[in-house]
KOLVEXGU-691254 format. One record per residue (C-alpha): residue number from 1; residue in three letters; x, y, z. Coordinates in steps of 0.001 Angstrom, whole numbers, padded with zeros to 6 digits, always signed. Example, Ala and Ser with C-alpha at 12.3 -4.5 7.8 and 13.67 -1.06 7.14 Angstrom:
! KOLVEXGU-691254
+-----+-----+---------+---------+---------+
:   i :  aa :    east :   north :      up :
+-----+-----+---------+---------+---------+
:   1 : ALA : +012300 : -004500 : +007800 :
:   2 : SER : +013670 : -001060 : +007140 :
+-----+-----+---------+---------+---------+
***
This chain:
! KOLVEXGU-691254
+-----+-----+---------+---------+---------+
:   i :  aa :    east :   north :      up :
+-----+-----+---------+---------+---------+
:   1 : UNK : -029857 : -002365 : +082356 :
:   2 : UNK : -031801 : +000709 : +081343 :
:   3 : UNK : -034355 : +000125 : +077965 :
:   4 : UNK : -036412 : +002873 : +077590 :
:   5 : UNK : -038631 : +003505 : +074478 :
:   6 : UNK : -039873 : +007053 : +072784 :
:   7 : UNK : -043008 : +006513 : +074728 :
:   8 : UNK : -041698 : +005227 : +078015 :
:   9 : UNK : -038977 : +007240 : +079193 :
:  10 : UNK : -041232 : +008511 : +081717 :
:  11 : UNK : -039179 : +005488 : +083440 :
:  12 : UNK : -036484 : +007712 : +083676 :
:  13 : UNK : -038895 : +010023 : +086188 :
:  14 : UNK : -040062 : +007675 : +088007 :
:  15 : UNK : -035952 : +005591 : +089026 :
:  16 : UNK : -035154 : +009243 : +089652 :
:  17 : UNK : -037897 : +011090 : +091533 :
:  18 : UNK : -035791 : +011064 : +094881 :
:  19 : UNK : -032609 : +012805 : +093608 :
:  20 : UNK : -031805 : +016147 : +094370 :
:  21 : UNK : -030686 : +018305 : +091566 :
:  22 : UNK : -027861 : +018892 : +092965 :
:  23 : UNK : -025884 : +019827 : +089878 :
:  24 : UNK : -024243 : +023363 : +090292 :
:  25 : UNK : -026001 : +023507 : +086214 :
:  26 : UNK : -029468 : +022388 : +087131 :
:  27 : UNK : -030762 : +025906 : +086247 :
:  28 : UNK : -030284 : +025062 : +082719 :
:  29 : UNK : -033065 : +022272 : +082344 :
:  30 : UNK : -035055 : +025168 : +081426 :
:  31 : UNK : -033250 : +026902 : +079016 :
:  32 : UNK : -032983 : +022663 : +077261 :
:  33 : UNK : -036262 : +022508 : +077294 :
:  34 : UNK : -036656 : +025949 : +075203 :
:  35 : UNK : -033832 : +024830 : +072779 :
:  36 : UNK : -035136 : +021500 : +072194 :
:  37 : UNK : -038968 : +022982 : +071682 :
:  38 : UNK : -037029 : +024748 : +068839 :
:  39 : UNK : -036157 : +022064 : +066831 :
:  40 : UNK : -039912 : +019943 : +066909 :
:  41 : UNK : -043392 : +021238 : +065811 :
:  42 : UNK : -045123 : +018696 : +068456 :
:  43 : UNK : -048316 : +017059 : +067433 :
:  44 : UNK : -051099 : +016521 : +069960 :
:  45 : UNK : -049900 : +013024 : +071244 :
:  46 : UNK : -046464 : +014249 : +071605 :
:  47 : UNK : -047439 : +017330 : +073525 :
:  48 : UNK : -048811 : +014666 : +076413 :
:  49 : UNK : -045221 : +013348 : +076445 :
:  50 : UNK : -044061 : +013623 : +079930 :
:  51 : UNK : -040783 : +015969 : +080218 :
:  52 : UNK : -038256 : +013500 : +079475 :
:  53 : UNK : -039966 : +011961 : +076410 :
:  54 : UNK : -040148 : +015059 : +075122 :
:  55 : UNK : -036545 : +015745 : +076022 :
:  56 : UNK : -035492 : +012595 : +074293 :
:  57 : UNK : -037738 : +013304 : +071084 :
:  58 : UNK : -036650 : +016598 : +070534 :
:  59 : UNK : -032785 : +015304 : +071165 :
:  60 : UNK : -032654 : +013170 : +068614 :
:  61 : UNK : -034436 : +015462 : +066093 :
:  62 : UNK : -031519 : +017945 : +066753 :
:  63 : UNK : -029038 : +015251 : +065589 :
:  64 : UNK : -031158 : +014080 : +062438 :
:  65 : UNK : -031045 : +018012 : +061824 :
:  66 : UNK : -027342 : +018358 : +062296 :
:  67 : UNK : -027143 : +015219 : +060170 :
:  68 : UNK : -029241 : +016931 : +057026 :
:  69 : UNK : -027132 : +019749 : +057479 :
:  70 : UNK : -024043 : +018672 : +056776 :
:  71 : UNK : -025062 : +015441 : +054908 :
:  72 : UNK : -023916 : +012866 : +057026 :
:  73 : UNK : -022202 : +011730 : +060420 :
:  74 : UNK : -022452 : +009428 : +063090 :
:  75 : UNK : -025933 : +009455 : +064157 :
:  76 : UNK : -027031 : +005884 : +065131 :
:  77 : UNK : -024996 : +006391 : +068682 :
:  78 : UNK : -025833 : +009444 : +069109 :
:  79 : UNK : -029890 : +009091 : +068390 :
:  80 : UNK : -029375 : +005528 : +070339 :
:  81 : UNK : -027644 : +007143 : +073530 :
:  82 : UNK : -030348 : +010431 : +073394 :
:  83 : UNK : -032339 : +008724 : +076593 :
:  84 : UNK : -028966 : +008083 : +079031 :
:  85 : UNK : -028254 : +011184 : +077807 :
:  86 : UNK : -031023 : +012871 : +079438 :
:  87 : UNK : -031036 : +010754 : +082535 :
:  88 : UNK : -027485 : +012082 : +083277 :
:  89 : UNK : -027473 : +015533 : +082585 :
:  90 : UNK : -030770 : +015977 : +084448 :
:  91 : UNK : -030379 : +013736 : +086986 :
:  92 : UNK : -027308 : +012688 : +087565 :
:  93 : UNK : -023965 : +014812 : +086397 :
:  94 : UNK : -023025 : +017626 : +088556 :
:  95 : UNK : -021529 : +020484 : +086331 :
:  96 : UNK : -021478 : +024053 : +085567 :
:  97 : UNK : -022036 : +025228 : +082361 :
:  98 : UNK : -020859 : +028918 : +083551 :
:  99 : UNK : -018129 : +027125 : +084962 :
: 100 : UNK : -016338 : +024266 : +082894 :
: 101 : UNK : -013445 : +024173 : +084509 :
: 102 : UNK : -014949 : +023756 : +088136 :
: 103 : UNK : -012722 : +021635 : +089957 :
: 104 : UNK : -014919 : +018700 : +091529 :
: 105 : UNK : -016858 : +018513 : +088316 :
: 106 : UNK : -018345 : +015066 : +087539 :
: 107 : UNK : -016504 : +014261 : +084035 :
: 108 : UNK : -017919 : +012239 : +080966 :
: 109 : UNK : -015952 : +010642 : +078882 :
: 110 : UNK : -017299 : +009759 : +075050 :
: 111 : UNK : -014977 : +006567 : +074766 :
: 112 : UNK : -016694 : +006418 : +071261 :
: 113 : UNK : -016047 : +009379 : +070205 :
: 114 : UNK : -016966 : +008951 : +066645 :
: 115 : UNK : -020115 : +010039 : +067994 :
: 116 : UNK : -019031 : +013037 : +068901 :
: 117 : UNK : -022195 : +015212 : +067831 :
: 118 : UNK : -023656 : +013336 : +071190 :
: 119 : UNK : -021645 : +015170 : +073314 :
: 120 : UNK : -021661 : +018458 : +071085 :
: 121 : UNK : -025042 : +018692 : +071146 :
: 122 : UNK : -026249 : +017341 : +074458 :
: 123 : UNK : -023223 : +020474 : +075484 :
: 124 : UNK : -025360 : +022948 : +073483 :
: 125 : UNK : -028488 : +022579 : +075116 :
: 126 : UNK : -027588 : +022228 : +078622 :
: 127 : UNK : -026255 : +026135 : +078133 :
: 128 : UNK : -022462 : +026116 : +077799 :
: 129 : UNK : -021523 : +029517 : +075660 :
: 130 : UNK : -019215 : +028206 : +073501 :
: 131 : UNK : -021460 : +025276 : +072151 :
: 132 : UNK : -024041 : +028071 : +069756 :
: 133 : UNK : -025849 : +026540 : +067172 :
: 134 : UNK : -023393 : +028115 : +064405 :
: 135 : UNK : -020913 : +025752 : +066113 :
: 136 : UNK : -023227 : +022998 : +065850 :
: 137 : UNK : -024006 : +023527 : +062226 :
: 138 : UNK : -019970 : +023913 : +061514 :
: 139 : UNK : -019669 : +019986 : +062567 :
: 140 : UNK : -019555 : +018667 : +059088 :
: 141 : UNK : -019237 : +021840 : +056876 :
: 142 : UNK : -016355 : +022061 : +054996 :
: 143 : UNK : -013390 : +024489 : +056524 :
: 144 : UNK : -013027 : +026847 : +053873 :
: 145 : UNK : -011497 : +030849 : +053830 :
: 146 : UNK : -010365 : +030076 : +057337 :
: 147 : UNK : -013596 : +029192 : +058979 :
: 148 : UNK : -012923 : +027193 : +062063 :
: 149 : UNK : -015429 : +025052 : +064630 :
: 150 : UNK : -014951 : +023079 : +067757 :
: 151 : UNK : -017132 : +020428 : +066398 :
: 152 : UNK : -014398 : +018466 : +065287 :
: 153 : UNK : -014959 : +014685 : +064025 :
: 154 : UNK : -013812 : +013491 : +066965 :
: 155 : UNK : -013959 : +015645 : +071095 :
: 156 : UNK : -010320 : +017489 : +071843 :
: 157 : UNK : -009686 : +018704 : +075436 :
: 158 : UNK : -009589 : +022190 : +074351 :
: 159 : UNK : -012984 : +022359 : +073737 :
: 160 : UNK : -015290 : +023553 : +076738 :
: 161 : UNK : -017410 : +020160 : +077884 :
: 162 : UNK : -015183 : +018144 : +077146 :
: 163 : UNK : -012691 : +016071 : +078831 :
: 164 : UNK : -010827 : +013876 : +076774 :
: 165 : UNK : -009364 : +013707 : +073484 :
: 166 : UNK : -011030 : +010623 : +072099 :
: 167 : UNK : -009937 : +008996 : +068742 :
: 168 : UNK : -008940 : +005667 : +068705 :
: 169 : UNK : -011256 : +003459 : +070311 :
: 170 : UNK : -010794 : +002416 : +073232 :
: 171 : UNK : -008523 : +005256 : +074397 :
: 172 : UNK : -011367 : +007332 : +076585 :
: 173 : UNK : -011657 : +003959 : +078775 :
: 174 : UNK : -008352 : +003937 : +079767 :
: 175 : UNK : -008315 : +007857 : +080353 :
: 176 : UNK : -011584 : +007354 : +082414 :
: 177 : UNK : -009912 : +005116 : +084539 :
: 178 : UNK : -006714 : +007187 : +084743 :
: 179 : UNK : -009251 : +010087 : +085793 :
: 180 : UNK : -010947 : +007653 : +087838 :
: 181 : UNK : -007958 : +006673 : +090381 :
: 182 : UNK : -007207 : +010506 : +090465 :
: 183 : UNK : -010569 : +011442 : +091626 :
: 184 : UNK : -009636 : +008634 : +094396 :
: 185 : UNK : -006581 : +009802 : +095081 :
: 186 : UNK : -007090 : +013290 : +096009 :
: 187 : UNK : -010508 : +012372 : +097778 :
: 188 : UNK : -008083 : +010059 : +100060 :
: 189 : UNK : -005774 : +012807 : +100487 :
: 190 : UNK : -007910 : +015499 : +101317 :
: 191 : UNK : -011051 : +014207 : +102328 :
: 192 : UNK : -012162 : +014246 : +106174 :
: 193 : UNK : -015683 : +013113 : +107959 :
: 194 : UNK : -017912 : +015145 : +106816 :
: 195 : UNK : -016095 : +017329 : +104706 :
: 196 : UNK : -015592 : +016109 : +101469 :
: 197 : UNK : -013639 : +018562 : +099029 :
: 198 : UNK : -013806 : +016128 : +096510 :
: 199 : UNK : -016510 : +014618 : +095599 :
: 200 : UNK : -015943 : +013908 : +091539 :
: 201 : UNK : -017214 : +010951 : +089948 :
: 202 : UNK : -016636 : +009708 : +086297 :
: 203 : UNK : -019128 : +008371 : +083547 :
: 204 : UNK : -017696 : +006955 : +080721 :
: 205 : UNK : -019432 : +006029 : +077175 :
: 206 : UNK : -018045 : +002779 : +075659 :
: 207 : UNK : -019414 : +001061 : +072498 :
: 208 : UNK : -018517 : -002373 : +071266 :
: 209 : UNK : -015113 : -001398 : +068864 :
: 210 : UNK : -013855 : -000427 : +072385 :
: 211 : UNK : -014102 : -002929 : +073941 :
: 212 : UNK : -012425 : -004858 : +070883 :
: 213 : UNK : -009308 : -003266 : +072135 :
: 214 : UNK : -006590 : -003680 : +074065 :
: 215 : UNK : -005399 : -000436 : +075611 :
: 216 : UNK : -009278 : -000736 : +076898 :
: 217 : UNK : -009569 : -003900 : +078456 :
: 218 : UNK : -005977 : -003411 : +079948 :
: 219 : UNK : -007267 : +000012 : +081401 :
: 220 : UNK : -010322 : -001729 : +082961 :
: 221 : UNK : -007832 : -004813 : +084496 :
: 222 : UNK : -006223 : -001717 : +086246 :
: 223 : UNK : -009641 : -000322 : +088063 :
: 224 : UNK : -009097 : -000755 : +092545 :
: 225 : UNK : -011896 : -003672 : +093469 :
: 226 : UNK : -013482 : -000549 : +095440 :
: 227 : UNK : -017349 : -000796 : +096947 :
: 228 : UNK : -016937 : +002917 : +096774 :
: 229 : UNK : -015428 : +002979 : +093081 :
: 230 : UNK : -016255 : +006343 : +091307 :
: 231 : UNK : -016365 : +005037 : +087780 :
: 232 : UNK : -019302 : +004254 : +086114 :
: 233 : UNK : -018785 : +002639 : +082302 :
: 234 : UNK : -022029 : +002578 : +080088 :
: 235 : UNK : -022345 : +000532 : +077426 :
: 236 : UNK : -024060 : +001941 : +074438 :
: 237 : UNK : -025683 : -000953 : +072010 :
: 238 : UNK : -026127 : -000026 : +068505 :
: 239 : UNK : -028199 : -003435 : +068469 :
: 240 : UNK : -030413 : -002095 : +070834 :
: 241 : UNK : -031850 : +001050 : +069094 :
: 242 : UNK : -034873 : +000254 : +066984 :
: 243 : UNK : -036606 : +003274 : +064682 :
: 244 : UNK : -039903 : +000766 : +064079 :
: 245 : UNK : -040264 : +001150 : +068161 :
: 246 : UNK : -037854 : +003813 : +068926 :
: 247 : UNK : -036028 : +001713 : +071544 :
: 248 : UNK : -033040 : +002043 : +072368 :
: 249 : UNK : -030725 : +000663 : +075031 :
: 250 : UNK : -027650 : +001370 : +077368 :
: 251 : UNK : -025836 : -000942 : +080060 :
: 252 : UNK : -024173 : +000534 : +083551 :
+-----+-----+---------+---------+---------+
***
């Protein structure tokens, strides 16, 4: 279990210090950290915040902007998931932002995708073109004279960053595991000592209405009993995330 607060995500650093950045996008942690800066005029105390606090603080100011803008949305995920968040696009997920489509990508999968503007966001400051903050700003404003966004309520595949089409709850599970026993299938296939064309992993974002339902739990009953699975399912508690202490929790 990972609980990190606003203060203490330097735990984050310190569980991670020995991973490579080996993420074909590492080169935009940079231009994050220049987005994010954007959207926070940091007191003194918060400009001793180690990198990751500050990640996280400025994070979830983005989505309590995106939420004034538009005057509403789904922001108690989103602001609750802002420290995972961080831990996996800086540390863990290998992508390309110049590249979306690369083939041995690591894919997420926002199971809850009522929070989309998680994903939306997290997209636009990691670098990838098509997420610009006009797109950001278009997820709740009303589609009038033929204005169009790919912030839509809910992630579609056609979108760059994003994998699946979630809706219903419970649906990305079951995709994740679908992509899961793919990524499996073609390492088994093509994969020889030491020379592993495919190397794809899945992360997948649940919350507790999908686990409630059946085309989820059904999905997970299907997962190979695999020491060398290549799904990992995070739980995201909306219990767990506090604003008196700014805590806020996920489960792997």
């Amino acid at each position: 279990m990972l609980v990190h607060d606003i203060n203490g995500v330097n735990g984050l650093n310190s569980s991670h210090e020995n991973l490579p950045h080996t993420s074909p996008g590492s080169h935009t942690q940079s231009h994050a950290v220049e987005v994010m800066k954007e959207h926070i005029d940091a007191p003194q105390q918060v400009a001793e915040m180690t990198d990751d606090a500050y990640a996280v603080l400025c994070f979830r100011n983005l989505i309590y902007d995106i939420c004034m803008h538009n005057g509403g949305g789904h922001a108690g995920s989103a602001v609750g998931m802002a420290a995972i968040g961080v831990a996996l696009w800086k540390y863990i997920l290998r992508f390309n932002p110049t590249d979306p489509e690369w083939f041995d990508r690591d894919r997420f999968v926002l199971s809850n995708g009522h929070a989309s503007m998680f994903l939306y966001a997290m997209n636009h400051v990691v670098g990838y073109d098509a997420w610009t903050m006009d797109e950001l700003k278009g997820y709740g404003d009303a589609k009038l004279n033929g204005y169009k966004t790919i912030a839509h309520a809910h992630p579609e595949i056609e979108v760059p960053g994003v994998e699946v089409t979630t809706g219903p709850l419970g649906q990305g599970i079951a995709n994740a595991v679908g992509l899961a026993i793919a990524s499996k299938n073609l390492g088994a296939t093509f994969n020889r000592p030491n020379h592993e064309v495919i190397q794809s992993r899945i992360y997948c974002m649940t919350g507790d209405g999908c686990l409630m339902e059946g085309v989820a739990l059904e999905g997970i009953c299907k997962i190979p009993l695999s020491r060398r699975h290549v799904l990992t399912r995070i739980f995201s508690d909306i219990f767990g995330w506090s604003p008196g202490t700014g805590q806020s929790r996920a489960t792997i």
